[in-house]
C-alpha positions as CSV (number, residue, x, y, z in Angstrom):
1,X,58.7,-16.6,9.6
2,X,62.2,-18.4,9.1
3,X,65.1,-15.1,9.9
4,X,67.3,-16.4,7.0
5,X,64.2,-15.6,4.3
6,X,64.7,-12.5,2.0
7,X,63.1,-11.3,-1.0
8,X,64.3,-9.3,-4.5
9,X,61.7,-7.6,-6.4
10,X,62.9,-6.3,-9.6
11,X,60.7,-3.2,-11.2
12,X,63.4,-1.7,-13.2
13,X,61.6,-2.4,-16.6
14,X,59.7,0.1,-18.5
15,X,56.8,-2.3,-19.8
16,X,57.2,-1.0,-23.5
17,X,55.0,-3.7,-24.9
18,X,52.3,-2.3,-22.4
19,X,52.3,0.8,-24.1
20,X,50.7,3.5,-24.0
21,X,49.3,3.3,-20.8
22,X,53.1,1.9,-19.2
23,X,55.2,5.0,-20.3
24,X,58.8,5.1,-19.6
25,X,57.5,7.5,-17.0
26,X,55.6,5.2,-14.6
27,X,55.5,2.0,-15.7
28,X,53.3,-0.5,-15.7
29,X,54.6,-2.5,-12.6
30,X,53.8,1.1,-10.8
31,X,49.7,1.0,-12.6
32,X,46.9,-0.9,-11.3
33,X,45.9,-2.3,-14.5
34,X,44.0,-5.2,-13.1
35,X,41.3,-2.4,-11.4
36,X,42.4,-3.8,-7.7
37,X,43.3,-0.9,-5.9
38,X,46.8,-1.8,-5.7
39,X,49.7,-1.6,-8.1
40,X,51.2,-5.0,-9.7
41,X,53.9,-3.6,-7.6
42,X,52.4,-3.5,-4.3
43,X,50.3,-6.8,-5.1
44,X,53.8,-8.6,-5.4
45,X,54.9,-6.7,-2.0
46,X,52.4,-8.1,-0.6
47,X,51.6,-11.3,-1.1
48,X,55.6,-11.7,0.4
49,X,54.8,-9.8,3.3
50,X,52.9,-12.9,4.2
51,X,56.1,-15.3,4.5
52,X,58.2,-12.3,5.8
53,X,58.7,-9.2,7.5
54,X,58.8,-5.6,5.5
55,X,62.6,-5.2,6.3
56,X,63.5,-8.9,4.3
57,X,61.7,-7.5,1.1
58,X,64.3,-5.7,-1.5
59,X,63.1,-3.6,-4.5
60,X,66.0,-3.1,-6.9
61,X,64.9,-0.4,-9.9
62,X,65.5,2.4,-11.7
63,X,66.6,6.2,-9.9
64,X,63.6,7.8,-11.5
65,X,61.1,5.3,-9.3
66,X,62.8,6.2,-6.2
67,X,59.7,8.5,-5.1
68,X,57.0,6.3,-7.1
69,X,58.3,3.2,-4.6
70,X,58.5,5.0,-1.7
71,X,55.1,6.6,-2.5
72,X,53.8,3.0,-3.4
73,X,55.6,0.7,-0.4
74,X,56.0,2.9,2.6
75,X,56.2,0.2,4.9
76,X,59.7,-0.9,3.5
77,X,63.0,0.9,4.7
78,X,64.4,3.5,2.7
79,X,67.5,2.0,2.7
80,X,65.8,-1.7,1.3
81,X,65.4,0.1,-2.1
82,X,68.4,-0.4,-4.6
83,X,68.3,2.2,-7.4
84,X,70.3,1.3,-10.8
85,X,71.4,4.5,-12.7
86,X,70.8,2.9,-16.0
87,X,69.3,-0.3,-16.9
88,X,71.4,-3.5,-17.6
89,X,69.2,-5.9,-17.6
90,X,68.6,-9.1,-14.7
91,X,72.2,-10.1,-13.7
92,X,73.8,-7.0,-12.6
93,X,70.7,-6.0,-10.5
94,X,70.6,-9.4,-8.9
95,X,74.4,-9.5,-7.8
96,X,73.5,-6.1,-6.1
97,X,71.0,-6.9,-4.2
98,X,73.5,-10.3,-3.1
99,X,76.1,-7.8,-1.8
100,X,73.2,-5.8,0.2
101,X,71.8,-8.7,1.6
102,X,75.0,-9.9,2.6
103,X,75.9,-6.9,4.9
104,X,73.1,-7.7,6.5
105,X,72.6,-11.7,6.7
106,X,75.3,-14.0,4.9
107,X,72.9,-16.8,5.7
108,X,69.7,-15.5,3.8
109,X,68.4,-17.8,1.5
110,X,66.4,-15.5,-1.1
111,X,63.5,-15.4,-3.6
112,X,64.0,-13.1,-6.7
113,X,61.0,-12.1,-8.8
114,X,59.5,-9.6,-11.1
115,X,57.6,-6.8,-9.9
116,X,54.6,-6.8,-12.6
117,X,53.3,-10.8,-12.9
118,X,49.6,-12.0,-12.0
119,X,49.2,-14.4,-9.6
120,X,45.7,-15.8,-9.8
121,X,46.0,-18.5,-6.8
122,X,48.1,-16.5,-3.9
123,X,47.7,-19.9,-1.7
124,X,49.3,-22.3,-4.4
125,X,51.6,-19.8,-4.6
126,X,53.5,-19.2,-1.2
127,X,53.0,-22.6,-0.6
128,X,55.8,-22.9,-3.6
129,X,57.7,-20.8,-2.1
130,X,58.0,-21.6,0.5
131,X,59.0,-24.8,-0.7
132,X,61.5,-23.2,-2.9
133,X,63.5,-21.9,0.2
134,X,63.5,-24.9,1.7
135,X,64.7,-26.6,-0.9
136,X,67.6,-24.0,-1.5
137,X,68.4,-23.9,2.5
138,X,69.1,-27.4,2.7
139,X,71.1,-27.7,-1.2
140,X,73.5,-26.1,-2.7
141,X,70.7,-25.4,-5.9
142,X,69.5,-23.0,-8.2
143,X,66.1,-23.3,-7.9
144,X,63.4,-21.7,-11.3
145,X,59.8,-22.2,-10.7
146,X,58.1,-23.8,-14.4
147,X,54.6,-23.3,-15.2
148,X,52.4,-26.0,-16.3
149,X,52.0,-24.7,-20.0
150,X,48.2,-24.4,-21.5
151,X,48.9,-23.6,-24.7
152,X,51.7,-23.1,-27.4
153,X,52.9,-19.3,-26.2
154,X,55.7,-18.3,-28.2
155,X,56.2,-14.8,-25.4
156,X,57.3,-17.0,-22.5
157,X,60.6,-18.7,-22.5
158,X,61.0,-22.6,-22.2
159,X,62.2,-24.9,-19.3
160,X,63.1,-28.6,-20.6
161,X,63.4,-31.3,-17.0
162,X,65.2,-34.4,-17.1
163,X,62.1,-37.1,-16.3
164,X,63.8,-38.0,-13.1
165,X,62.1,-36.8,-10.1
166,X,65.0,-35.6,-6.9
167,X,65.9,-38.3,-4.6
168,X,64.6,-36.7,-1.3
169,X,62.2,-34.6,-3.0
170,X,59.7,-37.3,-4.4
171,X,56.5,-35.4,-3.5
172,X,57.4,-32.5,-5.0
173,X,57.3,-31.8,-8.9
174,X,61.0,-31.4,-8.8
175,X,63.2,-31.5,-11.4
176,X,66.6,-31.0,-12.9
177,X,67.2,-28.5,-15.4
178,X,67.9,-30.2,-19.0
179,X,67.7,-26.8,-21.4
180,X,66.7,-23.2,-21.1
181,X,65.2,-22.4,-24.7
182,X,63.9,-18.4,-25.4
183,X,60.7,-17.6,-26.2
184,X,60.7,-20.0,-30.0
185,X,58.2,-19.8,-32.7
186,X,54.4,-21.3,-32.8
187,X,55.9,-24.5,-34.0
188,X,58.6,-25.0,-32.0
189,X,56.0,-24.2,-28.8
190,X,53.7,-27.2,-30.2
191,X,56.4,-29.6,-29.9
192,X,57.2,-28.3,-26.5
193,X,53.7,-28.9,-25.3
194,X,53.1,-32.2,-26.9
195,X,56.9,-33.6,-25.5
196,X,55.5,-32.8,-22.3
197,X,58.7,-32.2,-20.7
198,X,58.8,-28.4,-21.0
199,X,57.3,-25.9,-18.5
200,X,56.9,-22.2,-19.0
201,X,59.6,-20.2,-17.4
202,X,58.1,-17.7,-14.6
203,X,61.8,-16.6,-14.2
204,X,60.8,-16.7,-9.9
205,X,64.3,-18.0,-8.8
206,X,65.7,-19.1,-5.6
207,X,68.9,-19.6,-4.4
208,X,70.9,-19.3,-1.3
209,X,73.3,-16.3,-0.6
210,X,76.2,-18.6,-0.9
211,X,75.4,-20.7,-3.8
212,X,74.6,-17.6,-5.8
213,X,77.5,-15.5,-4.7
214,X,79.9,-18.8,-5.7
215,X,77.9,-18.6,-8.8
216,X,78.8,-15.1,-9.6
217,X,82.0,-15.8,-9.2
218,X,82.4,-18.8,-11.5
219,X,80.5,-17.2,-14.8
220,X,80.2,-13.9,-14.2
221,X,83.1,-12.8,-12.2
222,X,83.8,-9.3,-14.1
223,X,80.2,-8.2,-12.7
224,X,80.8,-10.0,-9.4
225,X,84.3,-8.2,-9.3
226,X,82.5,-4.5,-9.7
227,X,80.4,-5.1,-6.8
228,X,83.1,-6.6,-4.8
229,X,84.9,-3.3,-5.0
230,X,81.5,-1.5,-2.7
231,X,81.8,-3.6,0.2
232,X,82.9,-0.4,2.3
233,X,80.0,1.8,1.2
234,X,77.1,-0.1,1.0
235,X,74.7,1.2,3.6
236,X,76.8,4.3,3.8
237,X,76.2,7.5,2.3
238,X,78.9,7.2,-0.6
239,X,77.2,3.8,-1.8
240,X,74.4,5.7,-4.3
241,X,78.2,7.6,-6.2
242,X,79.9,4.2,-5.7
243,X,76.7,2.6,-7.8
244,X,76.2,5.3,-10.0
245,X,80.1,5.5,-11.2
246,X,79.9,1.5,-11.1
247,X,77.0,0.5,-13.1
248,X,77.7,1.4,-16.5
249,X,80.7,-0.9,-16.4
250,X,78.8,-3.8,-16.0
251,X,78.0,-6.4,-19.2
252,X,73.6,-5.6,-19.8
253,X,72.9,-9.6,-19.7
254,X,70.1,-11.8,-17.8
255,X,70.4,-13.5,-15.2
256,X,69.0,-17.0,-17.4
257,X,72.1,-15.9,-20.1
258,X,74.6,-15.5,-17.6
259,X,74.5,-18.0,-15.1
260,X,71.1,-20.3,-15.3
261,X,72.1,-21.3,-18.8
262,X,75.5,-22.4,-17.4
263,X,75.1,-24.0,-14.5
264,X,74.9,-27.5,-13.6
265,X,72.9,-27.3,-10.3
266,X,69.7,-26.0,-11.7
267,X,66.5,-27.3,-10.8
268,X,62.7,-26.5,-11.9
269,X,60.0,-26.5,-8.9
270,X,56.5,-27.2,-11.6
271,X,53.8,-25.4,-9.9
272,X,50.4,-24.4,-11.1
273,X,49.3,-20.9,-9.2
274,X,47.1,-19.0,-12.0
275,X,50.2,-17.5,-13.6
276,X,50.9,-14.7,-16.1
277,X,53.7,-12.6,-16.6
278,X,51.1,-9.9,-18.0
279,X,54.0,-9.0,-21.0
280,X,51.4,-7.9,-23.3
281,X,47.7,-6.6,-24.1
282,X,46.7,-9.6,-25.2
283,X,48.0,-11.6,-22.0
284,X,45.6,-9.2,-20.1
285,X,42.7,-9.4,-22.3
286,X,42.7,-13.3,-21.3
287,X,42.7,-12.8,-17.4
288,X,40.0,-9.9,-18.2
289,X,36.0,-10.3,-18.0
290,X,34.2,-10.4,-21.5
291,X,31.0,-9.5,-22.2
292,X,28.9,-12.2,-24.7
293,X,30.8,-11.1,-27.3
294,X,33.9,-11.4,-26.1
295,X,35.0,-7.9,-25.9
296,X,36.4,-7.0,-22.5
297,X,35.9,-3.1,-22.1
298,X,37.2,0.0,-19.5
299,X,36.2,3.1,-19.9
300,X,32.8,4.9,-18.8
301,X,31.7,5.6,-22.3
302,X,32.6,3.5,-24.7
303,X,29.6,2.5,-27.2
304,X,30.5,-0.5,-29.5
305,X,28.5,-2.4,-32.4
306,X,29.5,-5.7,-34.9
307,X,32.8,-6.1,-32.6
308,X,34.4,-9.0,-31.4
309,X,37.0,-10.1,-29.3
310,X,38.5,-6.4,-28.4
311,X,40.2,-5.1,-26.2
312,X,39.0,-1.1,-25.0
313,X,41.3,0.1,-22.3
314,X,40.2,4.5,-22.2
315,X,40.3,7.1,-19.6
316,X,36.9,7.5,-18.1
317,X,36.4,11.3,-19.5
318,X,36.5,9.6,-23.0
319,X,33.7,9.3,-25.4
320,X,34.5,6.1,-27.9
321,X,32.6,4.5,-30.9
322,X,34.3,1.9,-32.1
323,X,32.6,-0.8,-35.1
324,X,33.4,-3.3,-37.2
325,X,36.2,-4.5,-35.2
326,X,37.4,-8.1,-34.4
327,X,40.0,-9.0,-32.5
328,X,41.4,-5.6,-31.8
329,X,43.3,-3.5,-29.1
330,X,42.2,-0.1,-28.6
331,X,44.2,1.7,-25.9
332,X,44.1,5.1,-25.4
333,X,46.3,7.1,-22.4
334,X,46.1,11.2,-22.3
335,X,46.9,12.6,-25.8
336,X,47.9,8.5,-27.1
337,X,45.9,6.6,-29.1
338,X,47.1,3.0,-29.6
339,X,44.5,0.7,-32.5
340,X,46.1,-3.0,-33.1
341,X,45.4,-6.3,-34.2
342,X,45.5,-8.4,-31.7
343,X,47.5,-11.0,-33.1
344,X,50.3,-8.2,-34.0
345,X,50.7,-7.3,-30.7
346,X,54.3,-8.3,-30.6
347,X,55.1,-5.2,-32.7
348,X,53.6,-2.9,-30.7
349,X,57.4,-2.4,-29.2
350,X,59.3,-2.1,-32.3
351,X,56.2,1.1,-32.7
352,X,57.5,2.7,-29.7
353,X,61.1,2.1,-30.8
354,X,60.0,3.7,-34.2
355,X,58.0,6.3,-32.3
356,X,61.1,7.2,-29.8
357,X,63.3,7.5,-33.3
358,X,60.9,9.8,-34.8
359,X,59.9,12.3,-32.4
360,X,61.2,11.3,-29.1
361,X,60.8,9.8,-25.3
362,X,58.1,12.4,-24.4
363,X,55.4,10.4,-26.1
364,X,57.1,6.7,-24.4
């Protein structure tokens, strides 16, 4: 295990698309939806913990998780967990964690990824990032991994390489960074796939401690500035009050928005590992088992005739008959029923939005 290796694993989202079984609550990055025995959380913990040791791992999140993560990843110090009092998106979260790491090793070079993403091939995997660090030990880089794409997705975002593979770097699928593009329409995905220069965005990043500090500083230096003004608490008692009269100040913006987008040292690692960022139903329905029909079911008692392609995610206490149905989600979580085409699933956060408006956060 190289000393200088660190990891930031971000579990401050609320899953709303996963809804109604990720609840604003305990999300889903804090569920085993996948019927492992571990959480998506503690599957991402991990499969790190293989590269390096407990006390290298950072989990930055919410201050309502502080219990569920210390419930859910004992083995990491107390002090390893960063807790945002409000959520502002990638960046700010990020640049925290930079300042933490720093106290503690201004050589680390560091791996940043999402708390809630499948990984189907754990060997492929570490194996890329592993070469990721090395990569961003030995060059002052911003490193994305990219995703061989399988099919025009129009929920992932876009990564467009130059066709030039990186002097030094010939046996790896490395890349440059030509464009960033959000997650487009059907069409625009098509032409992505067929141009063949486009890779799903995993948004995994690495970087070192210095090239991302420097980066801070050159396109976001009002967030860098904020955190600057901590460097006397952090680790101390007064840095929770320090973050918690801080945060709110900072501009809500991504990390791909507000530096990635900018920079001219970016570089895409293409790796095939059995990836999914598990953003939706309908992402899990296709890593799921399906019966001869294609329905994938959970639930102990759920009775189904002349359906299709469905999804059935119930608590086990649950009696369901469901027919007639094709190409549906069915999702039901204590007092919440959720029935959806599966091709509308993309609304399914504007109903919770709707939902919130209506009657309030108790049922989100």
């Amino acid at each position: 295990m190289d000393k200088n290796y660190y990891c930031v694993i971000m579990a401050g989202g609320i899953g709303s698309r996963f809804w109604p079984l990720s609840k604003t609550e305990r999300p889903k990055q804090f569920l085993d939806i996948l019927g492992t025995g571990r959480t998506l959380l503690q599957q991402t913990f991990y499969r790190f913990q293989k590269i390096m040791p407990p006390d290298h791992v950072y989990v930055v999140s919410n201050l309502e998780y502080k219990e569920i993560i210390a419930e859910q990843l004992p083995e990491i110090p107390e002090e390893n967990i960063l807790l945002e009092p409000l959520r502002r998106n990638t960046a700010p979260c990020i640049d925290y964690a930079n300042f933490r790491i720093y106290q503690k090793n201004p050589n680390a070079k560091i791996v940043v990824a999402p708390s809630d993403h499948l990984i189907m091939k754990e060997e492929e995997f570490l194996r890329s990032v592993e070469q990721g660090l090395e990569f961003v030990a030995a060059n002052d880089a911003l490193l994305t991994l990219g995703i061989l794409p399988s099919r025009p997705e129009t929920g992932y975002g876009y990564i467009q390489s130059v066709e030039k593979k990186v002097k030094g770097y010939e046996t790896l699928s490395l890349r440059k960074v030509k464009t960033f593009t959000e997650k487009p329409d059907i069409d625009l995905a098509k032409v992505f796939i067929n141009s063949g220069d486009f890779y799903w965005n995993a948004g995994i990043f690495f970087w070192s401690l210095e090239t991302i500090m420097n980066s801070f500083e050159m396109y976001l230096p009002e967030i860098h500035s904020l955190f600057k003004e901590g460097v006397e608490v952090y680790g101390t008692e007064d840095e929770q009050k320090f973050i918690h009269e801080t945060y709110g100040n900072c501009k809500n913006i991504s990390i791909d928005y507000g530096i990635m987008e900018k920079a001219d040292n970016v570089f895409v690692l293409v790796s095939d590992f059995g990836w999914s960022d598990l953003g939706t139903w309908g992402s899990l329905y296709e890593q799921l088992n399906h019966d001869e029909l294609q329905n994938s079911v959970s639930g102990k008692h759920v009775f189904m005739y002349e359906s299709s392609g469905t999804l059935v995610n119930v608590q086990d206490n649950m009696l369901v008959v469901l027919q007639g149905l094709e190409d549906y989600i069915v999702v039901q979580n204590q007092n919440i029923i959720l029935v959806c085409k599966r091709e509308d699933e993309q609304k399914i956060k504007q109903y919770v939005t709707d939902i919130k408006t209506e009657i309030g956060e108790d049922m989100v």
